[in-house]
C-alpha positions in Angstrom: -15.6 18.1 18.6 -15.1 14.6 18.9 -17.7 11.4 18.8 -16.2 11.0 22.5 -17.6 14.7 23.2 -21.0 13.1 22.4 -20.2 10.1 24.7 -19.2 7.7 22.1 -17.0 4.6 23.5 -15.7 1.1 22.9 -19.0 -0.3 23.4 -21.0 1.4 20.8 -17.9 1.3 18.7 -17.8 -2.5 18.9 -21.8 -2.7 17.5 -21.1 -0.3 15.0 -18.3 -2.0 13.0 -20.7 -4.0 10.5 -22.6 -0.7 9.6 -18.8 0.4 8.9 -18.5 -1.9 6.8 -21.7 -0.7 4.9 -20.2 2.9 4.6 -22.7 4.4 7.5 -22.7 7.3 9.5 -22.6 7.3 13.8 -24.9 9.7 14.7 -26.6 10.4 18.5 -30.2 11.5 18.5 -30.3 14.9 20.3 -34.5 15.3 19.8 -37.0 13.3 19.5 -40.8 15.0 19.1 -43.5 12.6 17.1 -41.0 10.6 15.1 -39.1 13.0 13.9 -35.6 13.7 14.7 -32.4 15.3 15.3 -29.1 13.8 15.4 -25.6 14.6 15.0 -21.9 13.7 15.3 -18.5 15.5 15.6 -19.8 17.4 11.9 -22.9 18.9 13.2 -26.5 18.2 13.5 -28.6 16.5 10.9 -32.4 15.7 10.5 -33.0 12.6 10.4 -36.4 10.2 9.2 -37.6 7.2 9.6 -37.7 4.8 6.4 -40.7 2.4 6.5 -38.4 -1.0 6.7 -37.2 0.5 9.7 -40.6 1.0 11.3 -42.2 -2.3 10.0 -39.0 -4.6 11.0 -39.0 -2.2 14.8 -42.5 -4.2 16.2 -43.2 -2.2 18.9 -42.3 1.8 19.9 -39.7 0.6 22.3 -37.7 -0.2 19.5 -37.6 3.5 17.9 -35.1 5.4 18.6 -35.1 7.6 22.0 -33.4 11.2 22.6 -29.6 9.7 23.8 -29.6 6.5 21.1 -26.7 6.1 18.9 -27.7 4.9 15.2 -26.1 4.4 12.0 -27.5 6.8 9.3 -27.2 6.9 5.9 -26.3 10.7 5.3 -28.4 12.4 2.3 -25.6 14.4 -0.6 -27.7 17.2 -0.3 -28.1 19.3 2.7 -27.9 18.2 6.6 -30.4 15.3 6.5 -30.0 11.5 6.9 -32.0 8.5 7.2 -31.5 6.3 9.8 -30.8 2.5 9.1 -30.6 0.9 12.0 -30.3 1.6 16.1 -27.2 0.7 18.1 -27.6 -1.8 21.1 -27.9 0.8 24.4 -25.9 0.7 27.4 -29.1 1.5 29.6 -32.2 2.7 29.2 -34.9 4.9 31.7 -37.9 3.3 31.2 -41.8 3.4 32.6 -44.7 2.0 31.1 -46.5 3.9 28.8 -49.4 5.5 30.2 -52.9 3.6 29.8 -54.2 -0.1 29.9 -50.9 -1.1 27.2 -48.3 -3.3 29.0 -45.5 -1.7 26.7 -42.2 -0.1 27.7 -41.9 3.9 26.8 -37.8 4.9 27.1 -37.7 8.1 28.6 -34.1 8.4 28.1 -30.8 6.0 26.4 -27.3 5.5 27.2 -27.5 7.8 30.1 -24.6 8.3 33.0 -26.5 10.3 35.5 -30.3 11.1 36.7 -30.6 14.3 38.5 -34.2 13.5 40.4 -35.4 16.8 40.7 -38.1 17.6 43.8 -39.2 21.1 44.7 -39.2 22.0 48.3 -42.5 23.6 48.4 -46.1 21.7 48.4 -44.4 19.5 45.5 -42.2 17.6 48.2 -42.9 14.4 48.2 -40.9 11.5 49.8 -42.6 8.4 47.7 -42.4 10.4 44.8 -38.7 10.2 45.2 -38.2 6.6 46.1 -40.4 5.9 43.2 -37.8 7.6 40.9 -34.9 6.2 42.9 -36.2 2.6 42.2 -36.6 3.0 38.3 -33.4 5.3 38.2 -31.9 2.2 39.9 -33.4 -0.1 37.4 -31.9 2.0 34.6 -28.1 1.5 35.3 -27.5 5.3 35.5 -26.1 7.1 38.9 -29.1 8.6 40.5 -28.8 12.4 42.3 -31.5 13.9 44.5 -31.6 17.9 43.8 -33.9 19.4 46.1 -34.9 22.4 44.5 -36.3 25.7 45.9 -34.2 25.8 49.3 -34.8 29.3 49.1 -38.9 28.8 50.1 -38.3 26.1 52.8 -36.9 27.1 55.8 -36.7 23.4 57.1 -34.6 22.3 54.0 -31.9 20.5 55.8 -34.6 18.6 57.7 -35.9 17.6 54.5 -32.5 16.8 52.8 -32.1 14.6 56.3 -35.8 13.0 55.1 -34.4 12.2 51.9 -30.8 11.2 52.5 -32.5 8.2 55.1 -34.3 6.4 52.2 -31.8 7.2 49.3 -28.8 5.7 51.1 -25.2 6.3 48.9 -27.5 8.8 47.2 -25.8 12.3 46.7 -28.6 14.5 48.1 -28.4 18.4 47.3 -30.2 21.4 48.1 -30.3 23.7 45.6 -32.1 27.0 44.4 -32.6 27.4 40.6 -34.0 30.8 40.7 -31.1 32.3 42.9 -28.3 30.1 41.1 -27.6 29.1 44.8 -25.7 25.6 44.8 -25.5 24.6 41.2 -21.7 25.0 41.3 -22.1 21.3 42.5 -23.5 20.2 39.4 -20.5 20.7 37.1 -18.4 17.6 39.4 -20.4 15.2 37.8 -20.8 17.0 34.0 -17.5 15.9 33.0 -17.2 16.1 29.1 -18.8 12.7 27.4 -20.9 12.2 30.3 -24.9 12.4 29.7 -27.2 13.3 33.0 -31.0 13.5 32.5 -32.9 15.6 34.5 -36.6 13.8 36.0 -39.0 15.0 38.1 -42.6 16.7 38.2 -43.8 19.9 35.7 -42.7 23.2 37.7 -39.9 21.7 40.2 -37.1 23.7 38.3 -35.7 21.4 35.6 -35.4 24.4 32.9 -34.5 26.6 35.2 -31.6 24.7 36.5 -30.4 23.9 32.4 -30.6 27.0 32.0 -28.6 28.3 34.5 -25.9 25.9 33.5 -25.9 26.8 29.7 -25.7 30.3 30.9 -28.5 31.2 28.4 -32.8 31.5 28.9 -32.7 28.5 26.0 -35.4 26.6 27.9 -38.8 28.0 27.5 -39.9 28.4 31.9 -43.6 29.0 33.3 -44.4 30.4 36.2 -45.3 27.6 38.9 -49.0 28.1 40.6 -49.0 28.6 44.5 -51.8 26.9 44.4 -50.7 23.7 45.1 -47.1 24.2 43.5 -48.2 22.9 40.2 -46.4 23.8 37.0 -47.5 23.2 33.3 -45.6 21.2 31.2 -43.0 23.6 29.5 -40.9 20.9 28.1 -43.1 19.0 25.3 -40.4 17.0 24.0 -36.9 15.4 24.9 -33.8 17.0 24.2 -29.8 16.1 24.4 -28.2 19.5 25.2 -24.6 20.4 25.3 -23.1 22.1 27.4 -20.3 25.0 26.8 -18.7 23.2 29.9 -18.7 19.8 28.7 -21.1 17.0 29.1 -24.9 16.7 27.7 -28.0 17.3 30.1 -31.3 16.1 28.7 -34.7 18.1 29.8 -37.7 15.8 30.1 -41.1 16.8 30.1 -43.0 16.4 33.4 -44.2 13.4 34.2 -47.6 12.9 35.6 -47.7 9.3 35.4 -44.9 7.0 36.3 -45.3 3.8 36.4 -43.0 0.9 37.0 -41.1 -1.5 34.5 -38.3 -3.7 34.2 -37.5 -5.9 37.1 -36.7 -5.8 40.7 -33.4 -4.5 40.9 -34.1 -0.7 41.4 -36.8 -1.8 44.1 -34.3 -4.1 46.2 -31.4 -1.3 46.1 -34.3 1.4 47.5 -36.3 -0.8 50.3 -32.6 -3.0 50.9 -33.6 -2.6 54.6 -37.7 -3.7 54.1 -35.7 -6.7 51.6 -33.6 -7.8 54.5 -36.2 -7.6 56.9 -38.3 -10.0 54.8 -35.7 -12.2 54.9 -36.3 -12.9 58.6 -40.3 -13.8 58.0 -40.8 -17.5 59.3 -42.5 -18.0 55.8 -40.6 -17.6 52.2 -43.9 -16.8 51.1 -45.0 -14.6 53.3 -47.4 -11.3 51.9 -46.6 -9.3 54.9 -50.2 -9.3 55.6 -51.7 -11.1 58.7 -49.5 -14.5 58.3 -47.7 -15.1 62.1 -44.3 -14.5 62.1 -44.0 -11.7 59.9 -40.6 -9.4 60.3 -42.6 -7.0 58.5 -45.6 -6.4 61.1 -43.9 -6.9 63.8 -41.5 -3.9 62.6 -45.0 -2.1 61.9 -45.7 -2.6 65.3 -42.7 -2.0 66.9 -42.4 1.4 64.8 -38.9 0.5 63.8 -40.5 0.4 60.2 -42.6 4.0 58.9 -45.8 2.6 58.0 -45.9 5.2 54.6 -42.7 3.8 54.1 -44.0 0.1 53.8 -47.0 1.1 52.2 -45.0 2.1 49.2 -43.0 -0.3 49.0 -45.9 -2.6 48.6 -47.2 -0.3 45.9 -44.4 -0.6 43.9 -43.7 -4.7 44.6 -47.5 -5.3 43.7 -46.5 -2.9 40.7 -44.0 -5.0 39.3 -46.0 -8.3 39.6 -48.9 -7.0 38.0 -46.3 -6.3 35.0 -44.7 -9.4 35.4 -48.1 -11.0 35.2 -49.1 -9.1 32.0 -46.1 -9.5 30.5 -46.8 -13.2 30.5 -49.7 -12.9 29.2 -49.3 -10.6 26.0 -46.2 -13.4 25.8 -48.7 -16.4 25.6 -51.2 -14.3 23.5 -48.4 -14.0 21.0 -46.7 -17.1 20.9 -50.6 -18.3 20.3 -51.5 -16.0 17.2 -47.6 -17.2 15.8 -48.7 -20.4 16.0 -51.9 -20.2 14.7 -50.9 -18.2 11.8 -48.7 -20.9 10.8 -51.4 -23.7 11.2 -53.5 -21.4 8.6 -50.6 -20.8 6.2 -50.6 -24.8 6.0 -54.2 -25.7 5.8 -54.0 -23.1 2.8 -51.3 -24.8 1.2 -52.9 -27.5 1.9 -55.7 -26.5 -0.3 -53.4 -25.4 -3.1 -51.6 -28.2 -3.9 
């Protein structure tokens, strides 16, 4: 195995050089459960920690490393351990908020080629789900894919692919069944060796199942998925970088109940491009698509050229990212405030030393 095997390239070569320099190690984090690690290069895996310079200089959990992260690690003489010195800049990151009232960025997954969106084609269907996904997949840099899982219990699965495929245009859009092995074949086109996909998507749409079928192996622990409401329990409780005998590295996620938006605009404006250009034609720039006369938007509504569920989401997610926008400002503010003030106090005491 080679460092390219693990999708090592010119650009994480290029950041590396000065921890060359310092006689460190290239290693790619391959699990990540409660701050502790696994990582490894072309000489195997190695555990890793976390020294306490490393956690105080970080700041903030976005700056720890994430299952997919390249880092330079000092390797220990005795036994497969290291400690990790510093993280490498990434290529791309998925990211959501984390979960709660914090306005902080939680990476679900670094340096990633490809996101397999994973939707089950039972009660679990859900076409705002997926443009939700699309938008931050989008926003990530990676290649998204739509696998449509469960063909097998759907008997209008082409109709639904049809669903999909009109709001995830240039989207590759696949139906698939995990527990028959039915259309996976498809998968190993865009596994080529060095490429990394992560696999996203709800507890009990197939995620396991479908690693599993590719690594030819039951590796992945799977739970059976309720028919009561199609719900699964979260099987996956951590991240992990998998290879595969093929070549290439899938990554299984745990479910995600909650995902909400971060990052910009980007992933939103590739999604809604067709709500984006319509807004263009409002007679006001300023225009909340609301009551204001002249709006391209309502009088799409009306016309039913535009899906009302449709809009309605796409106003979820835009209020989304101004409410982050907005709070991101503010924790800004707060702490160029505290900076400041923590200087005026370091002066008033030496002030009262001299």
């Amino acid at each position: 195995m080679q460092l390219t095997d693990l999708g090592w390239n010119s650009f994480f070569d290029n950041h590396f050089e000065p921890y060359r320099k310092q006689n460190l190690t290239a290693l790619r984090i391959t699990r990540a459960n409660r701050e502790k690690y696994i990582a490894r290069n072309e000489l195997g895996a190695f555990t890793c920690d976390l020294p306490g310079k490393f956690r105080f200089d970080a700041g903030s959990k976005n700056n720890f490393p994430a299952v997919g992260d390249w880092v330079a690690a000092s390797i220990q003489p005795m036994g497969k351990k290291a400690v990790i010195q510093a993280l490498l800049p990434r290529q791309n990151a998925f990211s959501r908020k984390t979960a709660g009232h914090l306005t902080e960025e939680q990476v679900v997954a670094a340096n990633i080629d490809l996101v397999f969106i994973v939707c089950g084609l039972d009660l679990n269907f859900n076409l705002r789900r997926i443009e939700r996904y699309l938008s931050l997949a989008l926003e990530s840099g990676a290649v998204p894919v739509v696998l449509l899982n469960k063909d097998d219990l759907c008997a209008e699965a082409e109709t639904r692919k049809h669903e999909v495929q009109t709001i995830a245009l240039g989207v590759d859009v696949h139906t698939v069944s995990a527990h028959r092995k039915a259309g996976l074949d498809i998968l190993n086109a865009y596994l080529q060796t060095g490429k990394t996909a992560a696999f996203l998507g709800s507890s009990g749409v197939g995620k396991s199942t479908i690693i599993n079928s590719l690594l030819g192996t039951a590796r992945l622990k799977v739970n059976e998925v309720s028919e009561l409401g199609s719900r699964g329990r979260h099987t996956t409780s951590f991240r992990e970088l998998i290879l595969l005998p093929t070549g290439g590295m899938v990554m299984d996620t745990p479910g995600m109940r909650e995902l909400q938006a971060w990052g910009d605009e980007e992933g939103l404006k590739q999604v809604f491009d067709d709500i984006e250009a319509l807004a263009l034609q409002c007679r006001f720039k300023d225009c909340r698509h609301q009551t204001e006369p002249g709006c391209a938007l309502q009088k799409a509504l009306t016309d039913a050229t535009l899906d009302a569920d449709r809009f309605k989401s796409y106003l979820k997610l835009k209020n989304e990212f101004a409410y982050l926008s907005d709070r991101q400002t503010m924790k800004a503010n707060a702490l160029e405030k505290a900076h400041w003030k923590a200087i005026s106090q370091q002066a008033r005491n030496f002030k009262k030393n001299e």
